[in-house]
C-alpha positions in Angstrom: 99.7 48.1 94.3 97.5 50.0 92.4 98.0 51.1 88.3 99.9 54.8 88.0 96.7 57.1 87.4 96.6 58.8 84.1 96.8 62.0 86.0 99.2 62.7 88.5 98.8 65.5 91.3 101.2 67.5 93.4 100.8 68.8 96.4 101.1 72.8 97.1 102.8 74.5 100.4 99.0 75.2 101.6 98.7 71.2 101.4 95.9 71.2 98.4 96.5 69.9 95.7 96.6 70.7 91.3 97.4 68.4 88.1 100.4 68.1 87.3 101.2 68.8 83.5 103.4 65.8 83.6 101.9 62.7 81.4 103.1 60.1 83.8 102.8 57.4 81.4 105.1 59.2 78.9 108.0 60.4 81.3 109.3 63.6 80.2 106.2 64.7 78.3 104.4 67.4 79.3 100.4 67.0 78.7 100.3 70.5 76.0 102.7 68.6 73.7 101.2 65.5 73.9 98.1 67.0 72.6 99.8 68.9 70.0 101.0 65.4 69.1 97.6 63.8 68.7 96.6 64.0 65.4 93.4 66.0 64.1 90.9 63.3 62.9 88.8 63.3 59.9 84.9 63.2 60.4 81.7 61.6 58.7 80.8 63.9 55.7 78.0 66.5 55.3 75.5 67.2 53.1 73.5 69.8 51.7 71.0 67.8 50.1 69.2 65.5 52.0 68.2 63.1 48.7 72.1 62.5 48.4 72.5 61.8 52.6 70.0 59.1 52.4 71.4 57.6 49.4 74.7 58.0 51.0 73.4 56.5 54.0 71.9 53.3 52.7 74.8 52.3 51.4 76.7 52.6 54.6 74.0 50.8 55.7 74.1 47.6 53.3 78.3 48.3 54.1 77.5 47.3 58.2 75.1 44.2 57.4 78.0 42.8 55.1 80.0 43.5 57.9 77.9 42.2 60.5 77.9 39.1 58.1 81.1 39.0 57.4 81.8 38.6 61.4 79.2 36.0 62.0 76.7 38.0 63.9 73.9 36.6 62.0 71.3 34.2 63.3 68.8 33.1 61.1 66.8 36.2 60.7 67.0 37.6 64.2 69.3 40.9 64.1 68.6 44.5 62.5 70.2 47.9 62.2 68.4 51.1 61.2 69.5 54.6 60.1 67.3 57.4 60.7 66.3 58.9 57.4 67.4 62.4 56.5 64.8 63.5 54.5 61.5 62.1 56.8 63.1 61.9 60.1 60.4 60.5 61.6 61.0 57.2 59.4 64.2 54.6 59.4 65.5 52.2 56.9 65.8 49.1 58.1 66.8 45.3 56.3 64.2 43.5 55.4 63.2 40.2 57.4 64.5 36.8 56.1 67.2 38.2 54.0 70.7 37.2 55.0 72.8 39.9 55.8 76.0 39.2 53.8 73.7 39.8 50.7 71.8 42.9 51.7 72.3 45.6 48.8 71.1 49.0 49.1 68.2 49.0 47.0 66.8 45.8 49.4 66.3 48.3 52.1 62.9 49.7 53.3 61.7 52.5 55.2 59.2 52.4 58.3 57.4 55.2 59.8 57.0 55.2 63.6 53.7 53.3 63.0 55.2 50.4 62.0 54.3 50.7 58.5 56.6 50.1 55.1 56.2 53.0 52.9 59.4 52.5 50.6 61.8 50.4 49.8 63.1 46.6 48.0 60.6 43.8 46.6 61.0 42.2 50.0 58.7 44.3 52.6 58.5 42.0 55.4 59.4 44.0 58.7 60.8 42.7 62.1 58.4 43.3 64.5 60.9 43.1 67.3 63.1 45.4 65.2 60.2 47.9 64.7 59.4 48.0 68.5 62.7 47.8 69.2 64.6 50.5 66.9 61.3 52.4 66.4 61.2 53.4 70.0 65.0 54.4 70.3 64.9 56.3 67.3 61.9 58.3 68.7 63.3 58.5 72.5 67.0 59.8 71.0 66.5 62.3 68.3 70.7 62.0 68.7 71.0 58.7 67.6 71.1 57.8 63.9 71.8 54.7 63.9 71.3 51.7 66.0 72.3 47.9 65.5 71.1 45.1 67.4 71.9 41.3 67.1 72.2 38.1 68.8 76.1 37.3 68.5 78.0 34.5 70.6 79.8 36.1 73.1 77.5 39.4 73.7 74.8 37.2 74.2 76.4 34.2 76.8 77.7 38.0 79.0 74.0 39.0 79.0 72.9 36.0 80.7 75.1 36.8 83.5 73.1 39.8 84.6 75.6 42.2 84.9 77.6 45.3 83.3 81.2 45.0 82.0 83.9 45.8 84.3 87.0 47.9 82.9 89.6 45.6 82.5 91.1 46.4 79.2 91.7 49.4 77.5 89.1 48.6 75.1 86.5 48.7 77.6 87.3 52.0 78.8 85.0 53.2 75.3 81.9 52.2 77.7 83.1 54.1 80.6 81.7 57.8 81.3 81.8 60.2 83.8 79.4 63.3 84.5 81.1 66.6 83.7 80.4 67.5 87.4 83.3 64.7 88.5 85.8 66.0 85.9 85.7 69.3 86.7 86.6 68.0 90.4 89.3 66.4 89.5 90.0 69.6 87.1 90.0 71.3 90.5 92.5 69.1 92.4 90.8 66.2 94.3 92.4 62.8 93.7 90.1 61.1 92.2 86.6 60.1 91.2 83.8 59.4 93.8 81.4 57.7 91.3 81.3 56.7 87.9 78.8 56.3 85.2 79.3 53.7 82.8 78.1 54.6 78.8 76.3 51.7 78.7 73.5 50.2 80.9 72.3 46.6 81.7 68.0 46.2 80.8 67.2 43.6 83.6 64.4 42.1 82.3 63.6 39.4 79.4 60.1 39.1 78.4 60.4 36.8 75.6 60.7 38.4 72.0 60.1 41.6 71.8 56.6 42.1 70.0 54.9 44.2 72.6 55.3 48.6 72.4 55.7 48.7 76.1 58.6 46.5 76.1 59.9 48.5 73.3 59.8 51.6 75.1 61.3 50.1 78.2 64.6 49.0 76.5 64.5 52.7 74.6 64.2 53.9 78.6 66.9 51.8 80.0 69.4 52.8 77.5 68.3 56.5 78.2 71.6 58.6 76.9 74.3 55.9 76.8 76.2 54.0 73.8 75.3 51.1 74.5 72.5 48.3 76.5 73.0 44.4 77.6 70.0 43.2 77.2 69.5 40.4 79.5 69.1 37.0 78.5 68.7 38.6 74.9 72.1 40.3 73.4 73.6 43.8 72.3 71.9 46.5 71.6 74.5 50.0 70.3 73.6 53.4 69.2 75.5 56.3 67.6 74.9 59.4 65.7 76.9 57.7 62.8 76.2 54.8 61.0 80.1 53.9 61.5 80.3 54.4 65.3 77.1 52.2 65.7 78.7 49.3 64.0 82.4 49.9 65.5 80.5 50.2 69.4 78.6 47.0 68.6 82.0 45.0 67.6 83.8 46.6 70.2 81.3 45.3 72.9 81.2 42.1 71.8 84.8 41.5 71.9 85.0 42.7 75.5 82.4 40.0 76.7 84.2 37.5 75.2 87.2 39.0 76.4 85.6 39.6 80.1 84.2 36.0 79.9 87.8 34.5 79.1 90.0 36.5 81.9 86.4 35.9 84.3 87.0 32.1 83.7 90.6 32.3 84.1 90.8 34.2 87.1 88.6 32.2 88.5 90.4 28.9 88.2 93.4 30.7 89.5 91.7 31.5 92.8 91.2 35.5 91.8 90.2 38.2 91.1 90.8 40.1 87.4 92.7 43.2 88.0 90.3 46.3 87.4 91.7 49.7 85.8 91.5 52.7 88.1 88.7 55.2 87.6 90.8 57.9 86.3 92.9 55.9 83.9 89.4 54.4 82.6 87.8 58.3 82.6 91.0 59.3 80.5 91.3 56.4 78.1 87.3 57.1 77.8 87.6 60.6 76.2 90.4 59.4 73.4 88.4 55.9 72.3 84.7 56.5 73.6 83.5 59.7 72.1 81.6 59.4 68.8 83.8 60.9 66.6 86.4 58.3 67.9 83.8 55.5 67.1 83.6 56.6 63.4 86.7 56.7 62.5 87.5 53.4 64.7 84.9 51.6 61.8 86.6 53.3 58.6 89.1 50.5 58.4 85.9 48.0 58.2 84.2 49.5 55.8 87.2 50.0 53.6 87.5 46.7 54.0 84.4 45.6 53.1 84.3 47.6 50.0 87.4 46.2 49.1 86.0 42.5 49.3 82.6 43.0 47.9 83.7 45.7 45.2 81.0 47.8 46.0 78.3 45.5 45.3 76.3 46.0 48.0 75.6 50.1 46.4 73.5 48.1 44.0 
């Protein structure tokens, strides 16, 4: 039998059929007050001058690669995460290669233009090639995206060998599903339910060894296209947001679902079946209150706070 759908319909005397206002997994309340109820979230703050952004911005920056530390996703010196900077757009800050991430301060950062050069930055200027074709063509395909973080942790990487995108078996996962605004405003209009789906994040079917070459660079930044998120086959994660924060949080949350997908896979499996799937418009409604990018920022806050908290600030040095 399948899940109760997040939205219910009822049928009219002509035999079409509307929403109901009825949030069927809250008997009794009625979908206006449940949105009255849903508080009004804080957002990233703004600036007026863009010296004060970047220097704000580099310090979230050191914040995610103590964080990214912190949870292990270092390996050697694979692994980088860039923020596009606010005063030269057309350049990001990046960490330096061969310096461990749980030590990365903000004045170890340096700045690339889109020619791969290092024109600012800490005593250590060494670049990531890989993270310069890599970063340097996302930043240049998606003048949206801010940031983006890359790495080669445990679990995201053993799901990308499998060749295949997540399925949507936890609530979690729901923050990489998506749906064109053509297919909610069917359902809006009283259809049943969705025809197809697109997923906010992609699978890049290809591994060509490290990536050093521009074309491959431009490829991944093609495959991603619009979406949150990439599994880059045979390779690892690969997230993008137009805030530092939801960057980092998407990258986390992704990995946790592979290992989480890889678990209930194997255990499903050794049961004889299959792991139960959520239904497209339970997934399309969970989507729109954990997968937009506001609700990836302030899904990270509690990590950075708690990295400032443990390094006391340190890393702003």
């Amino acid at each position: 039998m399948s899940p109760p759908s997040a939205v219910s319909y009822n049928s009219t005397s002509n035999g079409d059929t509307k929403p109901s206002t009825a949030a069927p997994h809250e008997p009794g309340l009625s979908e206006s007050k449940a949105k009255v109820q849903m508080p009004k979230f804080p957002g990233p703050p703004t600036f007026t001058d863009k010296y004060a952004e970047r220097d704000y911005l580099k310090g979230r920056l050191a914040a995610a690669f103590r964080i990214f530390g912190k949870y292990g996703y270092d390996e050697g010196v694979a692994g980088h995460i860039t923020v596009r900077d606010p005063v030269q757009p057309d350049t990001f800050w990046v960490n330096p290669f061969g310096v461990a991430f749980s030590l990365i301060k903000k004045s170890d950062l340096i700045q690339v233009d889109h020619e791969g050069n290092v024109i600012d930055g800490g005593e250590v200027r060494l670049l990531n090639a890989a993270a310069f074709m890599i970063h340097g063509a996302v930043h240049r395909a998606r003048p949206d995206v801010l940031c983006a973080a890359h790495s080669h942790s445990i679990y995201g990487r053993a799901f990308c060998s499998l060749g295949r995108k997540l399925d949507m078996i936890t609530q979690d996962s729901c923050s990489f599903y998506n749906v064109c605004p053509a297919l909610f405003r069917c359902r809006s209009q009283g259809h049943l339910s969705l025809t197809r789906a697109l997923q906010d994040h992609v699978l890049y079917e290809s591994f060509n060894g490290i990536v050093l070459a521009e074309k491959e660079g431009k490829d991944i930044a093609a495959c991603l296209g619009d979406k949150k998120a990439a599994l880059l086959q045979n390779h690892g994660l690969l997230t993008a947001g137009d805030t530092i924060e939801a960057a980092v949080f998407w990258f986390i949350s992704l990995e946790k679902c592979c290992q989480a997908q890889l678990a209930a896979d194997a255990a499903a499996t050794a049961r004889g079946h299959e792991t139960v799937k959520i239904h497209d418009d339970d997934a399309a409604f969970t989507y729109k209150a954990i997968g937009t990018p506001k609700a990836g920022w302030f899904s990270a806050k509690p990590l950075f706070d708690v990295i400032e908290k443990e390094c006391g600030g340190e890393y702003l040095q």
